[in-house]
N, CA, C and O of each residue as an XYZ file, in Angstrom:
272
protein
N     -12.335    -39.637     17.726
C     -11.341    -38.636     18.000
C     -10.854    -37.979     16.719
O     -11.035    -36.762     16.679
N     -10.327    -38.484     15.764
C     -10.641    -38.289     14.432
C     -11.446    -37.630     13.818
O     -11.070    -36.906     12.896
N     -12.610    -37.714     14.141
C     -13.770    -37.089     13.553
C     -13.769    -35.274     14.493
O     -14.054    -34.271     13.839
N     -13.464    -35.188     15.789
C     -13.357    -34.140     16.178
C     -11.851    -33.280     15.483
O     -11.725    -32.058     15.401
N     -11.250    -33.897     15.226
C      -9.796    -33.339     15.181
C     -10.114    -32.941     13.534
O      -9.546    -31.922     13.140
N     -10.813    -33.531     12.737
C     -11.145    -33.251     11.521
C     -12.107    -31.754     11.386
O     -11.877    -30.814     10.625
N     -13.032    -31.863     12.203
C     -14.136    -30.780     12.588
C     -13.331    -29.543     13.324
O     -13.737    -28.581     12.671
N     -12.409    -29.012     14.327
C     -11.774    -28.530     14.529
C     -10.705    -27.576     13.118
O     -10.608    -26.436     12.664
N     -10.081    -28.977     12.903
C      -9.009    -28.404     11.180
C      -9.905    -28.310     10.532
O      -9.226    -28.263      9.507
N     -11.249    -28.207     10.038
C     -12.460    -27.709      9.091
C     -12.645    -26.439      9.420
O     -12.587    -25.646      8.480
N     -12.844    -26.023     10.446
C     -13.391    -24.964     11.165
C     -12.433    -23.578     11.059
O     -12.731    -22.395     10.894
N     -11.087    -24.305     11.237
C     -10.110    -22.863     11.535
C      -9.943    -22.094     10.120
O      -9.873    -20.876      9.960
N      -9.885    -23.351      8.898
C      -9.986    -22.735      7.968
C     -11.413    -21.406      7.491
O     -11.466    -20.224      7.152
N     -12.105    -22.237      7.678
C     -13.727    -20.992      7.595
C     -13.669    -20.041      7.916
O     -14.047    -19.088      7.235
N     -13.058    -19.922      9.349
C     -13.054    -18.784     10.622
C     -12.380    -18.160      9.941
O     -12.850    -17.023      9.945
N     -10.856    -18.239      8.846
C     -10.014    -17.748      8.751
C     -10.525    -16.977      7.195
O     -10.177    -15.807      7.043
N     -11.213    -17.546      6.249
C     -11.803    -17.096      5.296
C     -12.776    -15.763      5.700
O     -12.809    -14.664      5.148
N     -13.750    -16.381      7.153
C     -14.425    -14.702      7.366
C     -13.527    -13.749      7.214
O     -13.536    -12.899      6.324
N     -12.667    -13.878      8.149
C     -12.127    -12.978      8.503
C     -11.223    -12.238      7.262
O     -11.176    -11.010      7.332
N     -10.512    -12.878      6.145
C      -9.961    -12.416      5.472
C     -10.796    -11.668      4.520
O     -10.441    -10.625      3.970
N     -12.214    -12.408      4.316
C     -13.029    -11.656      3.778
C     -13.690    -10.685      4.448
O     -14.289     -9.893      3.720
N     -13.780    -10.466      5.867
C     -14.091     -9.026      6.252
C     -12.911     -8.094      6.243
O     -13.134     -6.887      6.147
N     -11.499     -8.600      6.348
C     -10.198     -7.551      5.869
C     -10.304     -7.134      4.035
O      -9.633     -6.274      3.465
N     -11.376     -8.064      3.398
C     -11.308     -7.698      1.804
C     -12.210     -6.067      1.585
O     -12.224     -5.096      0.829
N     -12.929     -6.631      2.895
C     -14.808     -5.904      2.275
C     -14.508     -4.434      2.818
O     -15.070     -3.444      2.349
N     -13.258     -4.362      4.196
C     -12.872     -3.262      4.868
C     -12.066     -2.716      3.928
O     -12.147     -1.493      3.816
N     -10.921     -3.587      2.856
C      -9.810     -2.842      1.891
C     -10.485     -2.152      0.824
O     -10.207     -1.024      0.417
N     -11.598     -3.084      0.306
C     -12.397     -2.189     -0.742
C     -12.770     -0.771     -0.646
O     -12.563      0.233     -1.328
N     -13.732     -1.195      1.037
C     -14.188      0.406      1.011
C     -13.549      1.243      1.492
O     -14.119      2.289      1.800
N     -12.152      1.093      1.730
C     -11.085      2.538      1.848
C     -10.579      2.315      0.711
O      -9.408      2.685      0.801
N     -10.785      1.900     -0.381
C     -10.453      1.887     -1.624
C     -11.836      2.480     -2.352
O     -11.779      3.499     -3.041
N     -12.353      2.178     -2.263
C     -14.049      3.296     -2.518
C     -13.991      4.907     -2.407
O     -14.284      5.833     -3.164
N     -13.288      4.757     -0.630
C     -13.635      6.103     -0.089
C     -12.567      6.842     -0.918
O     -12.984      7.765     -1.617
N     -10.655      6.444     -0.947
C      -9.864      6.676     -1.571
C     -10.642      7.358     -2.897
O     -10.895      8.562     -2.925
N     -10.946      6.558     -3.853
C     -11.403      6.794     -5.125
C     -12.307      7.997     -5.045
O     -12.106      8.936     -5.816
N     -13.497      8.044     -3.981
C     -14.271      8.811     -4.694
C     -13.762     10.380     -3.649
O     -14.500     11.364     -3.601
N     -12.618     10.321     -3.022
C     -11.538     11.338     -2.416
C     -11.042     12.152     -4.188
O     -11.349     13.262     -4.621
N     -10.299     11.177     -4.761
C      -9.433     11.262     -5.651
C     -10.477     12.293     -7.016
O     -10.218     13.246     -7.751
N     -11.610     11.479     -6.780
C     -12.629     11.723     -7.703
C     -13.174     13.458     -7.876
O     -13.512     14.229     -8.774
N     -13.022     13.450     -6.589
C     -13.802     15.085     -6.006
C     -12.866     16.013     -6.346
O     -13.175     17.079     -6.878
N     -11.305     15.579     -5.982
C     -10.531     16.506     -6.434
C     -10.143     17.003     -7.825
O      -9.777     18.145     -8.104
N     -10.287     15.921     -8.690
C      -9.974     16.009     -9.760
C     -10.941     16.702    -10.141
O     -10.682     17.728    -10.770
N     -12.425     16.323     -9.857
C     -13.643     17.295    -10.440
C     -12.954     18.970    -10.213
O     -12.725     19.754    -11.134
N     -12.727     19.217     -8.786
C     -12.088     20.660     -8.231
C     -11.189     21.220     -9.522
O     -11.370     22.298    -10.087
N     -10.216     20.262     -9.836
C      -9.421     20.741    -10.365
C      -9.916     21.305    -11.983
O      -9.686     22.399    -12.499
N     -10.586     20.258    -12.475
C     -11.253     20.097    -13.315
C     -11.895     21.743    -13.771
O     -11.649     22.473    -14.732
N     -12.919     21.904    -12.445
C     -13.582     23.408    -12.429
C     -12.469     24.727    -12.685
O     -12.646     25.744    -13.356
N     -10.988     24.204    -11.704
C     -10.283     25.358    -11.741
C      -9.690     25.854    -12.999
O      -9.442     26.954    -13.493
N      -9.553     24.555    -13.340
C      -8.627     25.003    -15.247
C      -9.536     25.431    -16.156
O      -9.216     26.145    -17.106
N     -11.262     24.849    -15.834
C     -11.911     25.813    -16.533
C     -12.562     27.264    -16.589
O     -13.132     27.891    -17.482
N     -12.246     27.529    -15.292
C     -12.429     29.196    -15.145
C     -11.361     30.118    -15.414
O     -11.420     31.313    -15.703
N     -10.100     29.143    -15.230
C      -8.423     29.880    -15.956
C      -8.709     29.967    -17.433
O      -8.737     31.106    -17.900
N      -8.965     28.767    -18.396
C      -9.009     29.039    -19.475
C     -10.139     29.751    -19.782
O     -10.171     30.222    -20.919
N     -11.278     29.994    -18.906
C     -12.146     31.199    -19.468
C     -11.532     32.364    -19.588
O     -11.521     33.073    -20.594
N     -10.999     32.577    -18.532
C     -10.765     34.311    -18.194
C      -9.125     34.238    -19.005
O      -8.607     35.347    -18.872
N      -8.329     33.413    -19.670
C      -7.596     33.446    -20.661
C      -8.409     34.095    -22.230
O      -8.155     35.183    -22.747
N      -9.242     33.238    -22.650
C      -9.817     33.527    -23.663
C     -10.260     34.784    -23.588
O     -10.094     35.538    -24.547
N     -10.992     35.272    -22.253
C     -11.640     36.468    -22.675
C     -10.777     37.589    -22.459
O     -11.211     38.703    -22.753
N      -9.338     37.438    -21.877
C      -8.502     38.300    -22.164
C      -7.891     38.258    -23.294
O      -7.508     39.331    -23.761
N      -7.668     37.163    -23.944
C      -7.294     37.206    -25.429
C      -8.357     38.019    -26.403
O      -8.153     38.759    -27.365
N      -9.577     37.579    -25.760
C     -10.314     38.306    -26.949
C     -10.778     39.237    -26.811
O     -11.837     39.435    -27.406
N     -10.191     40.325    -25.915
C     -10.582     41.900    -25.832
C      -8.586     42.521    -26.076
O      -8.419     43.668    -26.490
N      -7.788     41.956    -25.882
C      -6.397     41.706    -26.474
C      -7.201     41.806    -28.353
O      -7.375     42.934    -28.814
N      -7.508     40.840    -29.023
C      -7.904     41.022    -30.099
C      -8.836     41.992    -30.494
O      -8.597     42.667    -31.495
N      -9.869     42.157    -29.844
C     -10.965     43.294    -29.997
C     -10.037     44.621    -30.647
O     -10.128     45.139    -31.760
N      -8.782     45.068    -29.080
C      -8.380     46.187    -29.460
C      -6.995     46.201    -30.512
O      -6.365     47.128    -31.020
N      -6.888     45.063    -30.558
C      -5.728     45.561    -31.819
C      -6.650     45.775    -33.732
O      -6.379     46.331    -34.795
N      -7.854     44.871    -33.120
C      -8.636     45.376    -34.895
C      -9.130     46.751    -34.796
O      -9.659     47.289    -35.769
């Protein structure tokens, strides 16, 4: 009886490890998806400040063109 009651309290623990480790493997990858969300935008943004500071410069430098 012992030996079942031991096998039982063995068991719930395991069951309980899957499971926390399939709540790990599910947190990661909305932590994945999060990241590579975060990732894309920043690239976006990334693109936008560099077409602002283009068309800055090249108004500065027709701004300079005509004052020489």
């Amino acid at each position: 009886m012992s030996k079942t009651s031991a096998t039982s309290g063995g068991a719930a623990p395991v069951v309980g490890s899957v499971v926390a480790e399939g709540a790990g493997a599910t947190a990661f990858q909305a932590q994945i998806a999060e990241l590579t969300r975060m990732s894309a935008e920043a690239t976006a943004r990334s693109v936008e400040l560099r077409v602002v500071t283009t068309n800055l410069q090249t108004i500065k430098k027709a701004a300079d063109e005509r004052v020489q």
